[in-house]
RODO-625837 format. One record per residue (C-alpha): residue number from 1; residue in one letter; x, y, z. Coordinates in steps of 0.05 Angstrom, whole numbers, plus 5000, padded with zeros to 4 digits. Example, Ala and Ser with C-alpha at 12.3 -4.5 7.8 and 13.67 -1.06 7.14 Angstrom:
<rs>
+-----+---+------+------+------+
:   k : r :   c1 :   c2 :   c3 :
+-----+---+------+------+------+
:   1 : A : 5246 : 4910 : 5156 :
:   2 : S : 5273 : 4979 : 5143 :
+-----+---+------+------+------+
</rs>
This chain:
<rs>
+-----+---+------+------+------+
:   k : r :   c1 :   c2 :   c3 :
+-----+---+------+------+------+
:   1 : X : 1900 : 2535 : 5570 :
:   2 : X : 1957 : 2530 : 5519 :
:   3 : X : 1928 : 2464 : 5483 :
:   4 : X : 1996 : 2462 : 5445 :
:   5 : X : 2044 : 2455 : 5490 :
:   6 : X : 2019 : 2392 : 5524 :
:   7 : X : 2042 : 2320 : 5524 :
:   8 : X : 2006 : 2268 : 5484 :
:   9 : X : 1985 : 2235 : 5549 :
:  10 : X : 1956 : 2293 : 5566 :
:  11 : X : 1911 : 2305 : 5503 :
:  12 : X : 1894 : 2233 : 5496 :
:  13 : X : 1862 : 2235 : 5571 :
:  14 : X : 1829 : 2315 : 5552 :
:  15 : X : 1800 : 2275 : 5492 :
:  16 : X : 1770 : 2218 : 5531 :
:  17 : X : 1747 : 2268 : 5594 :
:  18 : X : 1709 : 2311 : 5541 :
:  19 : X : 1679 : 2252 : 5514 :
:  20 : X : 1655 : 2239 : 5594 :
:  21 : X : 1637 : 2321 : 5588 :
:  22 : X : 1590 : 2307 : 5535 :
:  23 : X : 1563 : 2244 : 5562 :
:  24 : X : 1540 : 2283 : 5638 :
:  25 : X : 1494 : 2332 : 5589 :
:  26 : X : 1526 : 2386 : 5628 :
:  27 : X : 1505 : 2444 : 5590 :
:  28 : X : 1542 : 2503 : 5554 :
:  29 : X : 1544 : 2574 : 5578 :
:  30 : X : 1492 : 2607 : 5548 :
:  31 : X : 1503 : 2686 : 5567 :
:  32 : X : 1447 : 2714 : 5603 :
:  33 : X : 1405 : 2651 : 5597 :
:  34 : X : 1431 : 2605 : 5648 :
:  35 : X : 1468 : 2587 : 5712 :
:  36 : X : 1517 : 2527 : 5722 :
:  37 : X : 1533 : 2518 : 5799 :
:  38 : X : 1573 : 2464 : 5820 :
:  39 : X : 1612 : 2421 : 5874 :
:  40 : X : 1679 : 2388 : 5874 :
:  41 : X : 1711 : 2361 : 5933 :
:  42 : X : 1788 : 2357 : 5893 :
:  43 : X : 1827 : 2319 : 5944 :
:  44 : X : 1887 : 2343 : 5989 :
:  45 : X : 1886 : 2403 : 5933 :
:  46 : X : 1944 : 2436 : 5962 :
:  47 : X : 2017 : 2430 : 5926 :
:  48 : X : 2027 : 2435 : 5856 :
:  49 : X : 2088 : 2400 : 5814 :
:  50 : X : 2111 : 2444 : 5759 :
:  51 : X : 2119 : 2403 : 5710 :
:  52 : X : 2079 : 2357 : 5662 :
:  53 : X : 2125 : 2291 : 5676 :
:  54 : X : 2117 : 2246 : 5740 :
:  55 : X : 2142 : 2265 : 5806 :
:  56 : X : 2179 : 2218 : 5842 :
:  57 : X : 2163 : 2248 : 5908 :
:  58 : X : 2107 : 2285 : 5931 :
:  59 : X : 2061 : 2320 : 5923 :
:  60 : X : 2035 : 2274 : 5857 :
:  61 : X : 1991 : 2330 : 5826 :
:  62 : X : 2032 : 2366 : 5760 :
:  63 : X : 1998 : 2404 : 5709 :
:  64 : X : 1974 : 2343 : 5670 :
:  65 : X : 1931 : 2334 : 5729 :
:  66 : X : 1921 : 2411 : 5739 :
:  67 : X : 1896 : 2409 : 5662 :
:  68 : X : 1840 : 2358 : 5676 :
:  69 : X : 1814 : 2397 : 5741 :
:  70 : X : 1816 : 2457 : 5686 :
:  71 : X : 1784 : 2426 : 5636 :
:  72 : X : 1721 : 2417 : 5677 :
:  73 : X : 1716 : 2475 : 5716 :
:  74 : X : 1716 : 2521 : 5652 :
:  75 : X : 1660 : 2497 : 5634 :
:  76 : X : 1626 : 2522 : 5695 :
:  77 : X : 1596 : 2585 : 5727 :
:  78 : X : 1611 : 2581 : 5807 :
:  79 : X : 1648 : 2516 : 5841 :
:  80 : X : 1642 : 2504 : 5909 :
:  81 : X : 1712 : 2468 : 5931 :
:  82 : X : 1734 : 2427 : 5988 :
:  83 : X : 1797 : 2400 : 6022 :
:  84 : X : 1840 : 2456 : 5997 :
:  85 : X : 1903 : 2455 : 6035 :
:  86 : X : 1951 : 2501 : 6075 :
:  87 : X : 1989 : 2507 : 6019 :
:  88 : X : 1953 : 2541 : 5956 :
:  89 : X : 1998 : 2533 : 5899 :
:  90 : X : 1950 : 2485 : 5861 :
:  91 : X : 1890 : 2528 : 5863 :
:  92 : X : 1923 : 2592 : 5854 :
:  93 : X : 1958 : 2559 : 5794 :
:  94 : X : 1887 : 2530 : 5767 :
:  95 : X : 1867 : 2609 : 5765 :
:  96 : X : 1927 : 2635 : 5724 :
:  97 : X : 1911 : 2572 : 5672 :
:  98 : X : 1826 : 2599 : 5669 :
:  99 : X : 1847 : 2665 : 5666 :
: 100 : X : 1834 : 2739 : 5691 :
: 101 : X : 1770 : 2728 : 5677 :
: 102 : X : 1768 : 2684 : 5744 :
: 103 : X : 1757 : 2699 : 5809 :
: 104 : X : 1769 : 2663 : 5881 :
: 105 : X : 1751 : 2668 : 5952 :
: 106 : X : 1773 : 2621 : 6002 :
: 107 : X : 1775 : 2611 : 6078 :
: 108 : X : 1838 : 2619 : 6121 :
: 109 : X : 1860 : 2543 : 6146 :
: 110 : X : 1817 : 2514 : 6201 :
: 111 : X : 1865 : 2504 : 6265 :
: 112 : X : 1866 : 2426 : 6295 :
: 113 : X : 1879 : 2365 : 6281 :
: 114 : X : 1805 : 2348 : 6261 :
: 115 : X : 1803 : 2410 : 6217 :
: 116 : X : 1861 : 2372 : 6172 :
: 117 : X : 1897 : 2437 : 6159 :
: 118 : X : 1838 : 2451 : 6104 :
: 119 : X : 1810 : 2504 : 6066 :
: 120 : X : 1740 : 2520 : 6034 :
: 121 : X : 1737 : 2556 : 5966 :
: 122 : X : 1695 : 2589 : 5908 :
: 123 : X : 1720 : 2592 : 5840 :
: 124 : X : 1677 : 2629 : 5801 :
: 125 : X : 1672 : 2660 : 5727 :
: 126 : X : 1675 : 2746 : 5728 :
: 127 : X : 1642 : 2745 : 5660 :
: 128 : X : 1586 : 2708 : 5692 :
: 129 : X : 1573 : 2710 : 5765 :
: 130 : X : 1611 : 2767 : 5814 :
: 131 : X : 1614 : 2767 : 5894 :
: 132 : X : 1550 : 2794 : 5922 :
: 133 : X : 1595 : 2832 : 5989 :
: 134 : X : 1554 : 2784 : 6030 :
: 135 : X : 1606 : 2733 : 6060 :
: 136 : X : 1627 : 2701 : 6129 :
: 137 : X : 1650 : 2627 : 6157 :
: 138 : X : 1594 : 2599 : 6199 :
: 139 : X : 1593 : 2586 : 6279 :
: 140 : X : 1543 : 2560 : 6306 :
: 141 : X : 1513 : 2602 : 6371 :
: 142 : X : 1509 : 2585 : 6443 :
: 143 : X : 1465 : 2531 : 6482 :
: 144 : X : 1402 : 2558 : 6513 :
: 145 : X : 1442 : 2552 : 6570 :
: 146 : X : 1491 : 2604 : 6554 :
: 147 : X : 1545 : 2551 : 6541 :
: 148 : X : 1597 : 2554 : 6477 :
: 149 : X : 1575 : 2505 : 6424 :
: 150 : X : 1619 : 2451 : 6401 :
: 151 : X : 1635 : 2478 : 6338 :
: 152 : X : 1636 : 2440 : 6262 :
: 153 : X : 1710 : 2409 : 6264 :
: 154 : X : 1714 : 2444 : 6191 :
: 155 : X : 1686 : 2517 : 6197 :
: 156 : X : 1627 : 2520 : 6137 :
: 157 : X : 1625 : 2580 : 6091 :
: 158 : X : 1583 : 2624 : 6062 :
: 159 : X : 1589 : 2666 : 6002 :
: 160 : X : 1537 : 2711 : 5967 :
: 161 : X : 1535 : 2722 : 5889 :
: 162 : X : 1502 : 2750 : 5832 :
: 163 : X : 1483 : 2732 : 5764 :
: 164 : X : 1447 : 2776 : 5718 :
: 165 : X : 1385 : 2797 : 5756 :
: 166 : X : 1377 : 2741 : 5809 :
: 167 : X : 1421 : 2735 : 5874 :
: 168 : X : 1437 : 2672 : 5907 :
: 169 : X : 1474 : 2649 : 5985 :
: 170 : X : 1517 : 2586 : 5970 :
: 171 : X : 1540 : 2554 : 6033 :
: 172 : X : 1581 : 2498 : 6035 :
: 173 : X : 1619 : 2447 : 6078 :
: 174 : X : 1668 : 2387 : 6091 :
: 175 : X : 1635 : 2348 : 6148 :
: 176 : X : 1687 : 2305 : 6190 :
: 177 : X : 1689 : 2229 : 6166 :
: 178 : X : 1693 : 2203 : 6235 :
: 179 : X : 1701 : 2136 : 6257 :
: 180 : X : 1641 : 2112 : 6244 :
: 181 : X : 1576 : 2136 : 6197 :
: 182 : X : 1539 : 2159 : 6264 :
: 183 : X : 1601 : 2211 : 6281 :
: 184 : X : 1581 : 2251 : 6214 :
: 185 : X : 1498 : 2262 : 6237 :
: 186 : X : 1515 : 2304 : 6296 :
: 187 : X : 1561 : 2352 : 6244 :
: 188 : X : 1508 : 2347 : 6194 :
: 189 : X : 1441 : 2358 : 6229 :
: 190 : X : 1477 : 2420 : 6266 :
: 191 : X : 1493 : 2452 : 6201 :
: 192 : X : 1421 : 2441 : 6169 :
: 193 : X : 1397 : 2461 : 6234 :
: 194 : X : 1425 : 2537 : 6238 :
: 195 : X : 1412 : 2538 : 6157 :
: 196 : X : 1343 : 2534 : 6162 :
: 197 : X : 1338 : 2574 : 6231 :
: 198 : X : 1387 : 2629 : 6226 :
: 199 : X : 1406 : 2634 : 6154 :
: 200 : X : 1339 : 2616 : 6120 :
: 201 : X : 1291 : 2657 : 6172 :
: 202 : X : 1337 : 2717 : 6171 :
: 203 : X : 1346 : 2722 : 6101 :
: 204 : X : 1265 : 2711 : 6090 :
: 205 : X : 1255 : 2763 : 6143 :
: 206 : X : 1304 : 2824 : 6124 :
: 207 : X : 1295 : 2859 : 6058 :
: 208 : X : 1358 : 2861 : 6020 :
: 209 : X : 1389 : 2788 : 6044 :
: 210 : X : 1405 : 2735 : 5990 :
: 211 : X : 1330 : 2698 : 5992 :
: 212 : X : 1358 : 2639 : 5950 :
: 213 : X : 1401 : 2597 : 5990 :
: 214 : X : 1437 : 2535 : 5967 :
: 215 : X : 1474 : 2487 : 6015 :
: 216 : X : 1535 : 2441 : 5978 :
: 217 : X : 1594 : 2403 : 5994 :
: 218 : X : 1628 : 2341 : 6017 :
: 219 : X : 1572 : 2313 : 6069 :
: 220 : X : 1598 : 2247 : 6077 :
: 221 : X : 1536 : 2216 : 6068 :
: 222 : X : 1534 : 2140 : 6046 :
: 223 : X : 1465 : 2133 : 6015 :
: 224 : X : 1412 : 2177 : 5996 :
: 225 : X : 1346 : 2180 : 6014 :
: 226 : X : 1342 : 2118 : 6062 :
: 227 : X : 1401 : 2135 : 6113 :
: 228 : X : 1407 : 2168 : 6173 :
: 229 : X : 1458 : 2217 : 6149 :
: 230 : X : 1415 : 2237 : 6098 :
: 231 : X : 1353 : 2245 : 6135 :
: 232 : X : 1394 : 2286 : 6183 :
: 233 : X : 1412 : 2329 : 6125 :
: 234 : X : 1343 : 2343 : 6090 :
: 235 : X : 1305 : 2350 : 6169 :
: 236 : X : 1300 : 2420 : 6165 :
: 237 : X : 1272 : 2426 : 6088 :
: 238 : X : 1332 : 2415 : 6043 :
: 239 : X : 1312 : 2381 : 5979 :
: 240 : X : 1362 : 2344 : 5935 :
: 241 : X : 1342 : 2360 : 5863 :
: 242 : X : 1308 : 2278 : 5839 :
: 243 : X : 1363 : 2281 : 5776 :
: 244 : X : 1418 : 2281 : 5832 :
: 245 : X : 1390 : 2218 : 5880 :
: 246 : X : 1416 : 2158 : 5842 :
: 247 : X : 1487 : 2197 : 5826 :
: 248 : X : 1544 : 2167 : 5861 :
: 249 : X : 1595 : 2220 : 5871 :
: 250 : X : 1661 : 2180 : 5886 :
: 251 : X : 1685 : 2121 : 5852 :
: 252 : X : 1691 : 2059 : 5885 :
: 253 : X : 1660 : 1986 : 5882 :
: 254 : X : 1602 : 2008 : 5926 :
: 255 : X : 1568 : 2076 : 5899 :
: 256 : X : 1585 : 2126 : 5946 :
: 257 : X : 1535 : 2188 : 5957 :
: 258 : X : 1578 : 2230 : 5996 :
: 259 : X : 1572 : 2297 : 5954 :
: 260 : X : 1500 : 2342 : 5953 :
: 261 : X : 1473 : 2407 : 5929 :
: 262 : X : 1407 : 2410 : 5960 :
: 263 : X : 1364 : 2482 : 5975 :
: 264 : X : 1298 : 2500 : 6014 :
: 265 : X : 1239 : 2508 : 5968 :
: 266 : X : 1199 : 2560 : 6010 :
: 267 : X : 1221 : 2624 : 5985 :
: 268 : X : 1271 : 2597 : 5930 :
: 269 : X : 1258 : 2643 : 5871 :
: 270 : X : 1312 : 2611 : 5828 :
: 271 : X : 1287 : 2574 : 5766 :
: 272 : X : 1316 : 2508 : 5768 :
: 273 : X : 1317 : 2474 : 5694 :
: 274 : X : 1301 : 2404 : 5722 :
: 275 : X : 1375 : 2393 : 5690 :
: 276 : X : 1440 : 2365 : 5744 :
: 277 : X : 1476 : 2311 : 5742 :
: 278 : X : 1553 : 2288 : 5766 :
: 279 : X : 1623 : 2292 : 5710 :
: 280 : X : 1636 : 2214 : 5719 :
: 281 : X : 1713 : 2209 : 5701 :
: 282 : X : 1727 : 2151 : 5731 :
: 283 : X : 1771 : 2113 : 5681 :
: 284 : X : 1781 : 2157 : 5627 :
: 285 : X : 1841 : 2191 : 5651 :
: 286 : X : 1919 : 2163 : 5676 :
: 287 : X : 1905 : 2097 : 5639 :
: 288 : X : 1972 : 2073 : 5659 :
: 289 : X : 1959 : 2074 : 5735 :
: 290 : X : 1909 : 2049 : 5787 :
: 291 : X : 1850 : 2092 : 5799 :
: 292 : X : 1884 : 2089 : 5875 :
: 293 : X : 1936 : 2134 : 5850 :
: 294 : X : 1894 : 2173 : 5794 :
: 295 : X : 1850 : 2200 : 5859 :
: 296 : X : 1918 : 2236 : 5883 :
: 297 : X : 1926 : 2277 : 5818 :
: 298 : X : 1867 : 2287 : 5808 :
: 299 : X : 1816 : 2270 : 5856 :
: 300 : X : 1774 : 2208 : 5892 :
: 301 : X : 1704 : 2258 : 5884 :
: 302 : X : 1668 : 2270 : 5812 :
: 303 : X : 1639 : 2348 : 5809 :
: 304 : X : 1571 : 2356 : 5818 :
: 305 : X : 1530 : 2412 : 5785 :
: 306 : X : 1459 : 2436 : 5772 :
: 307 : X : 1433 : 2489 : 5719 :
: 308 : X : 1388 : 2548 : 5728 :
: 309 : X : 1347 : 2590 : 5681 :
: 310 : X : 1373 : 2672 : 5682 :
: 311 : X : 1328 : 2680 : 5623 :
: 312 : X : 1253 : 2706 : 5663 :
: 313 : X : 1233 : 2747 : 5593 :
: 314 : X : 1175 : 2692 : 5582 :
: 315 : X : 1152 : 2702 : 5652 :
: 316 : X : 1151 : 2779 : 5643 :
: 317 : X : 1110 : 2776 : 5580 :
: 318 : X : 1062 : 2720 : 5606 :
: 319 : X : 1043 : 2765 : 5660 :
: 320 : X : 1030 : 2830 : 5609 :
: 321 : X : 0984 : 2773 : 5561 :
: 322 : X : 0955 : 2751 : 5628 :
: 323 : X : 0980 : 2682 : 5620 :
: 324 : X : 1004 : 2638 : 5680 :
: 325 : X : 1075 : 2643 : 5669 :
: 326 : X : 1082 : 2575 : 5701 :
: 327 : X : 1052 : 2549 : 5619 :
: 328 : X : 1091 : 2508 : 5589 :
: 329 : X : 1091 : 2546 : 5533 :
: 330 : X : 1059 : 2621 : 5549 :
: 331 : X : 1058 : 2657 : 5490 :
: 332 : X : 1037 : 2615 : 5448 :
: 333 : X : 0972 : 2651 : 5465 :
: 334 : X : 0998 : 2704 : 5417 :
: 335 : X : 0978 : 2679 : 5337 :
: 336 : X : 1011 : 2689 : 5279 :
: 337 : X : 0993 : 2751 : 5225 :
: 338 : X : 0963 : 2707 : 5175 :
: 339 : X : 1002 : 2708 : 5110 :
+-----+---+------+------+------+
</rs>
């Protein structure tokens, strides 16, 4: 992004976010080393108005807001993102600003009223982590008795990727609010359902599949742990990484837990870090307004993200010393040539 050109507003609220950055311990790129894989619902993220001053009209996202949903999402390797709408200007626009370097796949608009004329994307880093070929919006199969299935009102998605060596499924989804909490477990214990059954079980049974599957997104889920929604959601074998439990991951007075990353441990190969944890930004940026009408530019969700190791050159070597690799510390088996 061209730093120099933007308003003091602008740099002030970059200088307080980064601040925020530093304070999630989201950690740096480290080429070939790790994996940064996060989850941003960035609300009605449709229209886009050029310029860094106000609008007086709609929509209320400009490129001072753009520059803030920049600022973070440099920093990491793959975002899941919901509630893109019909209209793509702000995302597309949020790729020029990264750069070529950036990629993005997105679904086509699901149809209906429920389906809130909304999108499902992946913004990823080329440098980093590229497409895997493997991709496809979810629907869920018939009854036993031959009969359609009522369908997710917001058609989940699946992508495949790769980074360095390992290979990784990353499915995510924006289940329907509903009237009430109970609306949402029907959506949500579908979806972990046909994960674990069709998506998990094929992938563990056909050579070649992406083994590593991770399920993220906007879940809608009020509490964690102790709550139906989230027992619906973890039923089948999902885990929530512990560092991400206590996170709320939308601002309000009453923590809201409506955001997850969550993965099966089975045949999970990926080496998680034991390091996630949410970009809180909740009142470092648009000082001069409500946080009401900061969620509009930028959003009412903080991004959620979780690290993974790349680096498996310990493992290797433990195995040639005939170390576990699982030591904390493996070669240290190997001394020193005395001085």
């Amino acid at each position: 992004m061209d730093y120099a050109s933007m308003p003091r507003p602008a740099v002030e609220d970059i200088a307080r976010l980064r601040r925020r950055l530093e304070a999630s311990k989201l950690p740096p790129k480290k080429t070939d080393r790790n994996l940064l894989i996060a989850t941003w619902n960035i609300r009605h993220f449709g229209g886009l108005h050029p310029a860094w001053e106000e609008n007086p009209a709609s929509p209320k996202r400009n490129w001072r807001a753009l520059a803030y949903i920049a600022e973070i999402v440099s920093l990491l390797d793959v975002v899941a993102i919901q509630e893109v709408k019909r209209d793509t200007t702000a995302i597309r626009t949020l790729l020029d600003w990264l750069g070529p370097q950036w990629g993005l796949v997105l679904t086509d608009v699901t149809a209906g009223a429920a389906g809130n004329a909304e999108r499902l994307a992946f913004v990823f880093d080329r440098r980093r982590v590229q497409p895997s070929g493997l991709a496809g919006e979810i629907v869920l199969p018939p009854t036993p008795e031959g009969d359609p299935a009522s369908q997710l009102a917001r058609t989940p998605y699946a992508v495949g990727f790769r980074a360095g060596n390992e290979r990784f499924l990353l499915v995510t989804a924006h289940i329907l609010y509903g009237d009430v909490p109970r609306d949402r477990e029907q959506e949500i214990r579908a979806l972990a359902e046909y994960v674990a059954r069709e998506m998990r079980d094929r992938a563990e049974s056909a050579r070649g599949e992406e083994q590593n599957l991770i399920v993220l997104g906007d879940f809608n889920i009020d509490k964690r742990v102790d709550d139906p929604r989230f027992k619906a959601f973890t039923s089948t074998g999902l885990v929530v990484p512990l560092q991400l439990q206590q996170l709320r991951t939308a601002f309000g007075t009453v923590p809201k837990f409506y955001d997850q990353i969550a993965w099966f441990m089975g045949a999970f190969d990926l080496v998680y870090t034991g390091k996630a944890g949410v970009i809180d930004f909740a009142g470092a940026l648009y000082p001069e307004i409500t946080m009401r009408q900061m969620s509009y530019r930028v959003s009412d969700h903080f991004p959620l993200w979780v690290e993974f190791n790349l680096d498996r050159s310990a493992e290797a070597m433990a195995t040639i010393l005939g170390v576990d690799p699982a030591h904390p510390d493996p070669l240290s088996v190997v001394p020193d040539i005395p001085g």
